[in-house]
N, C-alpha and C positions, 0 to 999 in steps of 0.2 A: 504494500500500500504506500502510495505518495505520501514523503512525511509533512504534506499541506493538508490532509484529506480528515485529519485530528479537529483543524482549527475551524471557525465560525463558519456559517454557510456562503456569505455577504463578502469573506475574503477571498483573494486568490492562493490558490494550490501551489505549493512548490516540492522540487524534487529533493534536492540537496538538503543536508544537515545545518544548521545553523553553525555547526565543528567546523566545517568545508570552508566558508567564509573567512570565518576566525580564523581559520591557518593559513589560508591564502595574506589572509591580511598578514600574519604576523613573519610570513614568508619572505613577504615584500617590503618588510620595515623598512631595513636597511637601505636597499635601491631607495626608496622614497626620499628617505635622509640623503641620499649620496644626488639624487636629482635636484631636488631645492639646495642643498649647497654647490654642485656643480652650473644649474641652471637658474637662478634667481629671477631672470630678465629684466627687463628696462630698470634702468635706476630710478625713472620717475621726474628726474630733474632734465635743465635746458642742457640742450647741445650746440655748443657755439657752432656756425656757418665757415668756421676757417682757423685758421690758429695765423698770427705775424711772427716769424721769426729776425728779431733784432741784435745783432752782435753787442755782447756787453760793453768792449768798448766807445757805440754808437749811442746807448741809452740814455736817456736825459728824462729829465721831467718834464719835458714837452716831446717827448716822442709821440705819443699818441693824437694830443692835436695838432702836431708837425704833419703826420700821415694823413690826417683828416684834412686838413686844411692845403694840402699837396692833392689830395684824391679831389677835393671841388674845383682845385685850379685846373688839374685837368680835364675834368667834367664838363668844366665853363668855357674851356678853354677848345674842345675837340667834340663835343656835345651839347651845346649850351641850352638845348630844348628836347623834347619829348620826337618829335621827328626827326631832329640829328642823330640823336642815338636808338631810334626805330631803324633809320636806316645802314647804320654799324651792325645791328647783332641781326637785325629780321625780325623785329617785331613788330606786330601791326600796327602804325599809325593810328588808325579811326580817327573821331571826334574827337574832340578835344579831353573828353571825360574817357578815350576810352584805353584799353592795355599800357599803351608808351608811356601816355603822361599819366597812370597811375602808378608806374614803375620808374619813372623819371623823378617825382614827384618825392615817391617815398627812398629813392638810392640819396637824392638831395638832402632831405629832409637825416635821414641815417649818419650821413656822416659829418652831418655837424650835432648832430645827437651823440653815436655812439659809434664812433668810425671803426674801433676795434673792439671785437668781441672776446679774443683772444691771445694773451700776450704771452711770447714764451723769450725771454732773453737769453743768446746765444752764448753758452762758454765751451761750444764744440767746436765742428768745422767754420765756423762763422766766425770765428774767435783765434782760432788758433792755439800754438805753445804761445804762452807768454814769458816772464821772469815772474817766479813763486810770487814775489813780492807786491808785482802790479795784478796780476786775478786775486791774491789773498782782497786788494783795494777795490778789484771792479766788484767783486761778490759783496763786499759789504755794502758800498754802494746802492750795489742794485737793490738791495732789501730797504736799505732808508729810503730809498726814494721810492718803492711801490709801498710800502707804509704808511707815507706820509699820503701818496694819492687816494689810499684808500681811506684815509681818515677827514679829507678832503672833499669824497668823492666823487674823484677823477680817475679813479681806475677803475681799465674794462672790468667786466663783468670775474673773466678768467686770468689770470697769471702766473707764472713762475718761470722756471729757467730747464735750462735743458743742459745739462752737466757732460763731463767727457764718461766716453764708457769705462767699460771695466775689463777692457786689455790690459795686460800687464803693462805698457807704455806710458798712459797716462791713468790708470786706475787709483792711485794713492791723490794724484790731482784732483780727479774729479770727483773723489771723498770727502777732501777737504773743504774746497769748492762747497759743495753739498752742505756742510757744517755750518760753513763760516756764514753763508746766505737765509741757511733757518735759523740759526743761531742770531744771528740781528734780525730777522724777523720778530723773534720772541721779544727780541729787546726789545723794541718798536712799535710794541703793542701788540704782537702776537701772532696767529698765523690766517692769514685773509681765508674764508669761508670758499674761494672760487683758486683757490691753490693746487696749482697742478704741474707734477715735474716731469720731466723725459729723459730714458735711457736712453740712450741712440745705439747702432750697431751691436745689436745683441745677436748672440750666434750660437749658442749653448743654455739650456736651462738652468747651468749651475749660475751664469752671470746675473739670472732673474733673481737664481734663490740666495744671491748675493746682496743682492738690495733690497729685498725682504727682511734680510739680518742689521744692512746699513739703519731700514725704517725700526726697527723694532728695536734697537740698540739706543736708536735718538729718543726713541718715545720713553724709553726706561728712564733716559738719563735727563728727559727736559721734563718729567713728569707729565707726560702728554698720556691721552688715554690711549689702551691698544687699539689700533687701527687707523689713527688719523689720516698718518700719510700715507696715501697712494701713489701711486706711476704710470707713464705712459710707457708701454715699449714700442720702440721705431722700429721696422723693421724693412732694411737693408741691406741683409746680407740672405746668399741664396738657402744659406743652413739654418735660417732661421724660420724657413719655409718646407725645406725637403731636409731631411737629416740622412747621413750616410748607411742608414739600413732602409732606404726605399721610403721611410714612412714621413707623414705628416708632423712638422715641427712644433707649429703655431699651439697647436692643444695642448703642449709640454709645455709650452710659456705660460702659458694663461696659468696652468693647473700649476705652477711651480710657483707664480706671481701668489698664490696664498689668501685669491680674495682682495689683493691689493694692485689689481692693475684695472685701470681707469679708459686704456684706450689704446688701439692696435693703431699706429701713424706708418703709411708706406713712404719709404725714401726714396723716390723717383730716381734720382741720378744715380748713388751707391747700388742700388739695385740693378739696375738698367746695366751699368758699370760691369758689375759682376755677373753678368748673364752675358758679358761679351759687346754688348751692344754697340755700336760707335756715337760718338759724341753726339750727330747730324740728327740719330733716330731718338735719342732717350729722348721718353715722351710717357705723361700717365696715360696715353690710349694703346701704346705700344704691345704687343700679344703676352710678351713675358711679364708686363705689367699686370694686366687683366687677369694672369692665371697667380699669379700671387695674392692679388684680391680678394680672387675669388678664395682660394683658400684663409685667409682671412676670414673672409665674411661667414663662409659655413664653421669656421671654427668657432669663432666669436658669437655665432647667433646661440642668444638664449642665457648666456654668461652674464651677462650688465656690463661686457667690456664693447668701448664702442670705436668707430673705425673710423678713419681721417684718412682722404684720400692727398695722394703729392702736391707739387706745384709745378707749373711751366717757369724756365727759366729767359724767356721771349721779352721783354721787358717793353711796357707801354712808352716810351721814347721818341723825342727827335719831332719831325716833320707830323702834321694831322696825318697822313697818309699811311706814316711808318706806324702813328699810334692807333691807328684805325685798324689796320691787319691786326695787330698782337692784342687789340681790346676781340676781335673777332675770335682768334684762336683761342683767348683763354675763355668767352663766354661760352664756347663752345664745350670746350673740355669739363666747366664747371657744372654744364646742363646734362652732360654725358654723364658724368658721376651722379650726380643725383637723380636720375633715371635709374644706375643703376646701387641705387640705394647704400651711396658714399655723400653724406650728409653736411660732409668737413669736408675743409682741404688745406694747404699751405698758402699762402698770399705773401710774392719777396718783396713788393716795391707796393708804392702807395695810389700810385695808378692805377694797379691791380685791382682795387677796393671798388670803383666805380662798376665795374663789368663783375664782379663778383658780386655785388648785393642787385644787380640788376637780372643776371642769372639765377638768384635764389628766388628772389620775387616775381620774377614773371614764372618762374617754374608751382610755384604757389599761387600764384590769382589766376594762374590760367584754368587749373583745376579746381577751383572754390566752390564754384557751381554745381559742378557734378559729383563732388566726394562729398560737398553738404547735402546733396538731393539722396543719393545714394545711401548716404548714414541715417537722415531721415526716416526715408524710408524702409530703413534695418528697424530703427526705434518703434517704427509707427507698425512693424509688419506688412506694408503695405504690396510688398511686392514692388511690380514692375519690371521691365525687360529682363534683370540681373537680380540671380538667388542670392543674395548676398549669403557667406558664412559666418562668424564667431570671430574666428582668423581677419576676414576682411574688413571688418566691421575694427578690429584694433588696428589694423592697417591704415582705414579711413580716418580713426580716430588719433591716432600718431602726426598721420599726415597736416591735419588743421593744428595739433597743437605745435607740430617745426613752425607754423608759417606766422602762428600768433606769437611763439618765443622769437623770431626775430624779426617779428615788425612786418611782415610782406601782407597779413591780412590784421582785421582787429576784431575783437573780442564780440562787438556789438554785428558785425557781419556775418559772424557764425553762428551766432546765435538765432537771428534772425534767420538766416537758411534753416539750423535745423533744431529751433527750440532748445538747442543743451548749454548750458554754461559750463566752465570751466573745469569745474570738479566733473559733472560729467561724461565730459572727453576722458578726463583723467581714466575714470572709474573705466570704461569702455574700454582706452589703450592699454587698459590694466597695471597700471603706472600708482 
């Protein structure tokens, strides 16, 4: 007899023991445990649209509105309207109210807002060897003076610095490096809520579980709580991708970072470099690019580690003519990524900034329409042409919160499309 055939008449019949469950359950404890610490997803919070990489000898306290204020002159200067730079990148003209000059509109309005989202000050390649004595100077520097921005508040959103790696070469340098910069950060009133550091040229998991010891060693000793600091690892090198037994790198990093790594950054040139490329072709559309990526990206999905695609090295420069090609290729490149769901990217020059917030936001109002109709109509059950999934439906609901974290759409226009506010989206993205 079915052991359902006991219970009320008004109930449904089952076959299995209530034992059967229980053990399955108690079977799969551990996987469970081992899924929510391997796989947590989205962390919930904003993701900058770029990251600026500034040499620390270059840094000032007018870096940021030096780059703002350099990005509108060239704007004014090679665009100075909604149809001049409609006909740069291909975007539709219309009315006066319609795609360009909402996107013109708000790239303007941005960078004299908030020109950089992301600041990472250079003591790598950007920087070079110096004499101990002037990096022990640029490091401190650099801490006083994004301190003081932050208390100010004049500093982007995101900051920190990006230290030498941990080859034996310069490994003891970029430790101290490391020290000396959080170490007057503490001094200085502590450590900014939007703090984020990079490894660069990692190539082995031991060099991750390296800095894992560096973060947990500082936190002991500055009385910091366990886990504060996290890491970006850069990844530019080809073993940091493929490892010498055939297999998949990236998932070694993550799982060795210990929960403290914050975001997988591809190194356009070193990489390109080290896959043989020649100078002419490295590029982040390039094929060995793309398959790096993508490894990446399937590694990283579901972790809360998030991905920042390279830069073009083409520089918006010289003649309108000359600055007009290289605003083309990099809107291009930066539309490419974000299609293929590389969210960030590198930005070297401040000209870069115009075609990059202009790329992010027409990549966002173009779809406003139809991903609010779309989520809608998920909320509403309503149907229409497309079943929407669970899956799609956080897809749709991610998508409107990038375009509200960096300004391309606003709070009151999605709402409006699809009745949800804030928390909302949140609740939906599963954030």
């Amino acid at each position: 007899m079915a052991q359902g055939s006991s219970r009320a008449a008004d109930t449904a019949g089952t076959t299995l023991a209530d034992a059967v469950r229980a053990d399955i359950g108690a079977s799969l404890a551990a996987t469970d445990a081992e899924l929510a610490r391997r796989y947590p997803g989205d962390p919930g919070t904003r993701q900058p649209v770029h990251t600026v990489y500034v040499p620390a000898d270059a840094f000032t306290a007018r870096t940021v509105r030096d780059w703002g204020d350099q990005a509108l002159a060239a704007l004014d200067a090679h665009a100075p309207d909604a149809a001049a730079l409609a006909a740069v990148v291909g975007l539709p003209a219309g009315p006066p109210t319609g795609l360009a000059a909402e996107v013109h509109d708000r790239v303007r309005a941005k960078l004299v807002r908030e020109p950089v989202e992301d600041l990472r000050i250079d003591f790598e390649d950007g920087y070079g060897p110096r004499p101990d004595a002037e990096e022990d100077a640029a490091a401190v520097a650099a801490a006083r003076t994004l301190s003081a921005a932050v208390a100010d508040g004049s500093a982007p959103p995101y900051l920190g610095i990006r230290m030498k790696c941990m080859e034996a070469a310069v490994r003891d340098r970029g430790i101290r490096t490391l020290d000396l910069f959080l170490t007057a950060l503490l001094d200085g009133g502590g450590l900014p809520g939007g703090l984020l550091l990079t490894l660069p040229k990692v190539t082995f998991p031991a060099q991750v579980t390296a800095m894992v010891r560096l973060c947990e060693e500082f936190e002991k000793a500055a009385g910091l709580p366990a886990g504060r600091l996290g890491f970006e690892i850069q990844i530019e090198t080809t073993q940091a991708i493929l490892g010498p037994d055939g297999t998949a790198t990236v998932p070694r990093l993550i799982d060795a970072a210990q929960g403290r790594a914050t975001g997988l950054h591809y190194g356009t040139f070193d990489y390109s470099a080290a896959c043989g490329v020649s100078a002419a072709h490295q590029s982040m559309d390039h094929p060995v690019a793309d398959h790096a990526k993508a490894v990446m990206q399937v590694a990283a999905a579901g972790t809360g580690v998030r991905l920042s695609d390279g830069s073009t090295n083409v520089l918006p420069v010289g003649a309108t003519e000359q600055v007009h090609d290289a605003w083309r290729l990099h809107y291009g490149l930066v539309r490419r990524s974000l299609a293929r769901a590389y969210y960030q990217g590198w930005d070297m020059h401040p000209a870069h900034l115009p075609t990059r917030y202009a790329a992010v936001y027409a990549f966002y109002r173009e779809g406003l329409d139809a991903s609010a109709a779309r989520l809608a109509a998920y909320v509403a059950k309503a149907g229409g042409d497309v079943m929407d999934e669970p899956a799609t439906a956080r897809a749709l609901s991610g998508y409107l919160l990038r375009g509200l974290d960096c300004g391309a759409v606003d709070t009151d226009e999605v709402t409006e499309r699809t009745g949800l506010g804030r928390a909302d989206l949140d609740a939906l993205a599963g954030r």
